[in-house]
N, C-alpha and C positions, 0 to 999 in steps of 0.2 A: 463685657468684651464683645466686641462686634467679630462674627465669621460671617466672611462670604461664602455661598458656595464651592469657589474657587480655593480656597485655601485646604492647603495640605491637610491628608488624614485620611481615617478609614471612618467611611460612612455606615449609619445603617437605617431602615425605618424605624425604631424604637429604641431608644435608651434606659435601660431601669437603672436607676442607681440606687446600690444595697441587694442584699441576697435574703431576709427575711420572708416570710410565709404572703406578706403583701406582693415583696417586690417577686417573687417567685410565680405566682399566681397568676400575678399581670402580664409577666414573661411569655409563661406559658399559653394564654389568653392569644395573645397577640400574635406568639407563633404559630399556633392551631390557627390562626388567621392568613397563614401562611407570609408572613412577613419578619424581616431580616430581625432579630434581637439580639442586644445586647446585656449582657446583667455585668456590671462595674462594680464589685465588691472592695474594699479596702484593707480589709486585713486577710491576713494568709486563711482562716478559715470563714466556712460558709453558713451562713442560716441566722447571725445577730441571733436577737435577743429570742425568737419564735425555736431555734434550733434548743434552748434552754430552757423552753417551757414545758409544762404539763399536757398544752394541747389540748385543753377542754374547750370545745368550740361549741359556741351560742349560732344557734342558725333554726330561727322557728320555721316552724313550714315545713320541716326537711323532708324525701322520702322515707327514712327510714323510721319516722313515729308514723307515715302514713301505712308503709307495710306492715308497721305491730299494732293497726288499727287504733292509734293515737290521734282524736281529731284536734285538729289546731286552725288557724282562719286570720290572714295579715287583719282582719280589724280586730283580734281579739290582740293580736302583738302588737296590734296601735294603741290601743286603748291603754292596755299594759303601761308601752312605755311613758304615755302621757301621760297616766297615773302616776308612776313613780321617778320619776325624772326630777331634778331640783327646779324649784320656782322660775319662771321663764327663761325654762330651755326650749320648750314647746316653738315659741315663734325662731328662734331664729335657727333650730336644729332640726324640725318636722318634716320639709321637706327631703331633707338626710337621711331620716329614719324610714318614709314612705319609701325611699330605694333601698335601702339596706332591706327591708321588709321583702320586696319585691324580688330583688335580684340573690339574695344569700342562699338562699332554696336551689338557682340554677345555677350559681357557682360551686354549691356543694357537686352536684349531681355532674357537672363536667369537668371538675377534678379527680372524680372517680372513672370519669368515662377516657381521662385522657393522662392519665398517671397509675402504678399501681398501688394507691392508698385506695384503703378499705375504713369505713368507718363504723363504728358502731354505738349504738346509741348508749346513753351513759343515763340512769336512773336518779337524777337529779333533780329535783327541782329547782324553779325561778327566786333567787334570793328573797322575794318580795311577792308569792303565791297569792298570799291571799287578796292580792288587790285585782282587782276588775281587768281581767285577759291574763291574767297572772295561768301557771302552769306548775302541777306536779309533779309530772315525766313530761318530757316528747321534746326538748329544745336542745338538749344537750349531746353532741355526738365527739369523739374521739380516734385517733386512725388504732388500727389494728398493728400487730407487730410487724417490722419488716427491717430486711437486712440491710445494713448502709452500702453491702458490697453492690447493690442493683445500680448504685452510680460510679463501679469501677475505680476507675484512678482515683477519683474524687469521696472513696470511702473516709480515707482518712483526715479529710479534710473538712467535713461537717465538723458545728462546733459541739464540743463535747457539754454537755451541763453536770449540776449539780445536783442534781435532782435521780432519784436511782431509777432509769431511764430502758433495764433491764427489765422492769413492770409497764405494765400497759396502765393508764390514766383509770379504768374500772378495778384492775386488779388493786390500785394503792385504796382506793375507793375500799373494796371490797375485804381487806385483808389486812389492810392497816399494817406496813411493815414500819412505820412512823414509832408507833406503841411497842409492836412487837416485832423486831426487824429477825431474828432469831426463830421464833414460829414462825413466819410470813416466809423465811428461806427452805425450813426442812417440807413445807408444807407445798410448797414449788419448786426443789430444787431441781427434779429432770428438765424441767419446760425452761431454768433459768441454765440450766446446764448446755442445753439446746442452743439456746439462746447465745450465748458466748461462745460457742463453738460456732453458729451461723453468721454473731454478730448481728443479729438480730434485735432491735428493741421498738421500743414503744413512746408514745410520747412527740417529743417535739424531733426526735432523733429520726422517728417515722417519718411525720411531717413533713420534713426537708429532704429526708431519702427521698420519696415519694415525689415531691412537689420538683426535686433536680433532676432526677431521672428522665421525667415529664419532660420538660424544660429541652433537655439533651435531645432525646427522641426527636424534638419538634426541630432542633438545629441551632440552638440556641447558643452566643458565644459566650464563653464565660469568663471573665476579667479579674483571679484575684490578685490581691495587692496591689490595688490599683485603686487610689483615692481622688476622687473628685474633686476639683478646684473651683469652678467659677462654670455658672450657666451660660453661653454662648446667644447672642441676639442677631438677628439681621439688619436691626437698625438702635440706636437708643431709644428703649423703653417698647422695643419691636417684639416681633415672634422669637420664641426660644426656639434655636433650632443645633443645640449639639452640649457639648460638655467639653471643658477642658481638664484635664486629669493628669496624674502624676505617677509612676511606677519609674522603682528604682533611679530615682532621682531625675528623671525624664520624663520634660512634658511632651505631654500629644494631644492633638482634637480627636472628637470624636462628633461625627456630626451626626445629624437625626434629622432625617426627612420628613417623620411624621409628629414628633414629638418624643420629651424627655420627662419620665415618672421619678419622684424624689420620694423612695421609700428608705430611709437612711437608719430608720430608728429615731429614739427621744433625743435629750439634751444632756440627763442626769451625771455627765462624765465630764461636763464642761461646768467647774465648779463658777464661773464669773455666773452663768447662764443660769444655774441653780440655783446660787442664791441670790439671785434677784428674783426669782418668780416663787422659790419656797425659802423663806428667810425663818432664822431661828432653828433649835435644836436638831441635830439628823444621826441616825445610826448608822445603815448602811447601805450600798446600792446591791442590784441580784441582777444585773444583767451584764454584758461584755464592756468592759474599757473603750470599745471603738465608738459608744453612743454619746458620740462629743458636738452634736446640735448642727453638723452638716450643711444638714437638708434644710436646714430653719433659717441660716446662714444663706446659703447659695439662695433660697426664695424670698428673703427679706433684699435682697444683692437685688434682685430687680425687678422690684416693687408689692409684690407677693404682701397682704394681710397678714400676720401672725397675731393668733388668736389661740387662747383657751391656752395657755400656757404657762396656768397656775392648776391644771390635772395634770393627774399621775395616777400609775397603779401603784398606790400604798400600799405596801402588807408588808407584817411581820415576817420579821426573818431572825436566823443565828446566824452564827458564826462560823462561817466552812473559809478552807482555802482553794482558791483557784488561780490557775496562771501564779502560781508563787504569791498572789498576795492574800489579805483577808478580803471576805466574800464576805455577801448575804445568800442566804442558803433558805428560801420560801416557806417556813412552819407558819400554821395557824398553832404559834406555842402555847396563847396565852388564852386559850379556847379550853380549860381543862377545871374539875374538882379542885377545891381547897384555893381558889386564885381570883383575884377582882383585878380588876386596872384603873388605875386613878390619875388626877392630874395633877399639876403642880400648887391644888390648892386640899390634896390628899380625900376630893368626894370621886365620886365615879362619874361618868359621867355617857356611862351603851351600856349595852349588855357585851358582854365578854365574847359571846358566839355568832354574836352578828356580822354577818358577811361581810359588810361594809364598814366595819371598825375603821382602814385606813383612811373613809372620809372624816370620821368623826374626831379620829387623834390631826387631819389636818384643818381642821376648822379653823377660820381665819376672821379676826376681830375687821369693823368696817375699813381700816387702815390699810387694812392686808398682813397684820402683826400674826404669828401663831396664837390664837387664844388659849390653848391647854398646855400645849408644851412647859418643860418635860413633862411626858407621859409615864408610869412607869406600872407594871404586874407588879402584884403584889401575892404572896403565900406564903403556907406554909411549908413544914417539909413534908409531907405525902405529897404536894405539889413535883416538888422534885423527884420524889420517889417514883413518880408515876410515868416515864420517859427516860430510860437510858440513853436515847440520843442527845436530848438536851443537855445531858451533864457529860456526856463523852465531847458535843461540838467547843462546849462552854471551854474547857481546856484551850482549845486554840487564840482565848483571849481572855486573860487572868485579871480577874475584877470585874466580867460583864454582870456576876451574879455576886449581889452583895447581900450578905448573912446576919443576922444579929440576935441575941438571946430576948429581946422583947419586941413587943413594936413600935415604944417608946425611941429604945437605941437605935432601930432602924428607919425611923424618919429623921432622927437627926442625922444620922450618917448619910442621907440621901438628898435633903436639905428638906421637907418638909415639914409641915405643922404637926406637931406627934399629938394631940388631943384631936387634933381634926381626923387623923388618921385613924386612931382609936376608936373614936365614933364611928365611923366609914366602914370599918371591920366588925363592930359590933353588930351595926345595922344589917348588913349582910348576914350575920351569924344567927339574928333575927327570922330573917327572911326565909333563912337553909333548915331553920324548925318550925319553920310554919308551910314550907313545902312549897311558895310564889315567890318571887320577886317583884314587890309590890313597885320598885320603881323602875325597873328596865323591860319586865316580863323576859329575864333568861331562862331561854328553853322552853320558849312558847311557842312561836311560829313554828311554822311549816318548817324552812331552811331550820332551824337553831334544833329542832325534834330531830330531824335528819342528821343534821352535822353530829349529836349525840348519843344517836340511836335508839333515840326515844320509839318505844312501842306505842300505839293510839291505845290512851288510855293508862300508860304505861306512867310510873314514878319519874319526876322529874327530876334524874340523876345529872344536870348542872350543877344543884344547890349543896354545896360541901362544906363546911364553916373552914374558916381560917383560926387554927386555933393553938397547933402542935408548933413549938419552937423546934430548933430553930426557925425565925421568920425570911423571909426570901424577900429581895426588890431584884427588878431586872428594868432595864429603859425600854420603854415601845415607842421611840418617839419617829419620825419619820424614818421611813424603809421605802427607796421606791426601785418598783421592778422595772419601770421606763415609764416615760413623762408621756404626756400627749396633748402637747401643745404644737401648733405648725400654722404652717400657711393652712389661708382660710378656703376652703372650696364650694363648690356648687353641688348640684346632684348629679356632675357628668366627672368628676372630680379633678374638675379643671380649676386651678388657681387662682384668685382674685386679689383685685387691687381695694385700697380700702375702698373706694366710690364704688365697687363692686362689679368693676369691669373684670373682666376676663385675660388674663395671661398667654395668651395663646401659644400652642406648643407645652405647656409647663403643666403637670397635673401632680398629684401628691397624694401618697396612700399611707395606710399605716401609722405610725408611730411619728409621721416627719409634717402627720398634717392636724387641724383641728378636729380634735375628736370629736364628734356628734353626741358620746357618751360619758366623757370626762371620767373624774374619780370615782365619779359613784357605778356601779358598774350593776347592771341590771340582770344579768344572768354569769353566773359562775366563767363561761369562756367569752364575757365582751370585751375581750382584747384578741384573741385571732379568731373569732367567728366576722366580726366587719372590719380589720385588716383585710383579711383572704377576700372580701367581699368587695371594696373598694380599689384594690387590686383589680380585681374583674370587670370592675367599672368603669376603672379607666381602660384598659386596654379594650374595651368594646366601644368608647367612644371614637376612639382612634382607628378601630376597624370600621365608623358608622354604623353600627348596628345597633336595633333597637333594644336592647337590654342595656343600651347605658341609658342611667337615667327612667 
């Protein structure tokens, strides 16, 4: 749709459309820029899928491993990533990463300088340590607790998650209320007591407090219920210059002087759009109902690349209820003693504790067919035993855990090969008395010692045989917590056309654009460590200043 100038509406210099931790960031960016913003959200609440996260944010370089005397160095984070990155991503995502590298460091440092999020560094290592710029501590930081009432009217209106958001991202770390929800509360209960009485939480809950508050200060208007329709041009195939949108059944323009950001979130809600780019078996989705491919829409509408829009952040999840329906609810379940995972030809085919499990259960044959699917856990019962949450969420959908007195009965009931399975269990059961796993190394690395608490030097309590009936199956098969497929951008993260021209006016952050990082995800928080980061990036383009790009 063409706007002139001239046509009715409330102007302003920047449009973000969505309210996540990108589109927030950029907001605030732009208004510290001293310029008009707008943030267009679509449903009654604020913060998308970042507002329901854990908030573990990947940002090497940061100050705060520099205060604890943590040396770190963008070649050692280039190196990193070019190490571990899937087979050429290097050429056509390098330049991406050389600004994410560059700018994430002073996006952190003036989101603290211009919001009240506090962050602190989280004792994690790099999924993928041992490789060349890889890291033990120093990349991982998290906001600190903070009350949703600091954005007043707008407390009740952040989106709630499923995630117990009452703990800070170190404290679940540290206390594991997953395992022990029961100890982790008497062991906290004044601070969580506090907490609910302040209203006070941690997490993505932070995040958003923090990042809206910012936002507001700066004079930011805020638009919810308010769904974006169609990108606004000044000629066919011209400069984007505004939004058309829709509240309470009423259209309006909305123009944009300087340009419009499409931070909207993934696709995963828009089943046509899913399963065309992830075909074959799915569990469940962990993010809001609103992430229905918007922004992928509205940028494909006028001319916009979309690219990489077979990633996603896979990971396991159960079964919780939210907004009245079934949920996925983000457990690492199948990361436990007494349990392997296998595919639908009953071998295994990772390690059980490897971070990036949700690449490997999405592995796609050259067609683009799922190669493994169904995926499913397999154990015994100490498996079960070993997590009351599991078996309290499992309730809320009757037959997600199927039971059976051998292993034989339980592959047939699940449709697998029961000899192949038998073997697969054995071998494992092999491997948990000779103390390695000679075919995945679980509970070797760096990440998999930590994720288990392995001591240096320490027994490598992954290795548990599956052996006590009853035997257990549970599906693993895709879980996504939002897609990251979008229009394709530059390193100023302005929009392109496929011949790689330039979109002018039109830029895309977050979850609505081509991830640089796709599924496989290189440190524990690469998904709002260069969201927030991209965000910043755009809005500095649009103010000219030299930290875009």
């Amino acid at each position: 749709m063409n706007a002139s100038a001239e046509s009715p509406g409330e102007s302003f210099d920047f449009i973000v459309v969505g309210s996540g931790a990108a589109a927030l960031t950029a907001a605030l960016t732009a208004a510290a820029g001293k310029l008009s913003v707008a943030i267009v959200e679509k449903s009654d609440k604020i913060g998308g899928t970042s507002a329901m996260s854990g908030a573990g944010t990947w940002i090497p370089c940061n100050h705060h491993a520099r205060a604890a005397g943590i040396a770190d160095s963008p070649e050692a984070v280039l190196t990193y990533l070019r190490g571990v990155s899937p087979d050429g991503w290097e050429h056509a995502e390098d330049h991406l990463w050389t600004t994410f590298v560059s700018q994430a460091p002073r996006m952190l440092e003036f989101v603290e300088r211009n919001t009240p999020l506090e962050y602190e560094l989280i004792e994690e290592p790099d999924p993928m340590a041992e490789h060349p710029g890889g890291m033990t501590v120093g990349r991982m930081v998290s906001p600190r607790p903070l009350s949703r009432r600091v954005t007043g009217r707008y407390a009740g209106k952040i989106r709630r998650s499923t995630l117990p958001h009452i703990f800070t991202y170190n404290e679940v770390k540290d206390i594991d209320p997953y395992h022990a929800p029961i100890r982790a509360g008497l062991k906290m209960w004044p601070t969580l007591l506090w907490r609910w009485i302040t209203d006070a939480r941690g997490q993505g809950s932070a995040l958003i407090a923090g990042l809206l508050r910012g936002c507001l200060d700066k004079g930011c208007t805020l638009m919810t219920e308010t769904r974006a329709l169609q990108l606004l041009q000044d000629a066919p195939g011209g400069r984007v210059n505004g939004v058309e949108v829709e509240r309470n059944g009423q259209r309006r323009v909305l123009h944009a002087r300087r340009g419009v950001l499409l931070a909207t979130g993934g696709f995963e809600w828009n089943e046509a759009m899913r399963e065309a780019n992830f075909p074959g078996p799915f569990d469940r989705i962990g993010s809001p109902r609103t992430n229905e491919g918007d922004g992928q829409r509205m940028a494909a509408e006028v001319g916009a690349q979309l690219d990489r829009m077979d990633q996603a952040n896979v990971h396991p999840v159960i079964p919780t209820r939210y907004d009245g329906h079934l949920h996925g609810l983000p457990i690492v379940f199948q990361a436990e003693p007494h349990a392997i995972v296998v595919d639908r030809t009953a071998n295994r085919f990772v390690s059980e504790y490897d971070y990036n499990i949700g690449e490997a259960i999405d592995a796609r044959n050259p067609d683009g067919s799922p190669k493994r699917l169904p995926v499913w856990v397999i154990g015994d019962r100490r498996f079960l035993q070993q997590s009351l949450p599991l078996r309290a969420y499992a309730r809320l959908d009757p037959g997600w855990i199927r039971q059976a007195p051998t292993l034989a009965v339980l592959a047939e009931t699940i449709g697998l090969p029961s000899e192949a399975l038998e073997r697969t269990v054995a071998r494992f059961n092999r491997f948990c008395a000779e103390g390695r796993d000679a075919d995945f190394g679980r509970g070797e690395t760096v990440w998999q010692r930590y994720k288990a608490g392995i001591e240096e030097g320490g027994q490598n309590t992954t290795l548990a045989p599956i052996e006590q009936a009853p035997f257990v199956a549970i599906p693993l098969n895709r879980s996504i917590l939002g897609t990251k497929g979008g229009a394709r951008t530059d390193n100023r993260a302005r929009a392109l056309r496929p011949d790689g021209s330039v979109i002018e006016g039109l830029f895309c952050a977050g979850l609505a654009m081509a991830n640089p990082f796709g599924t496989r995800s290189v440190g524990a928080g690469t998904t709002i460590g260069p969201n927030m980061t991209w965000g910043f990036v755009a809005a500095n383009t649009i103010l000219g200043n030299e930290a875009a790009g």
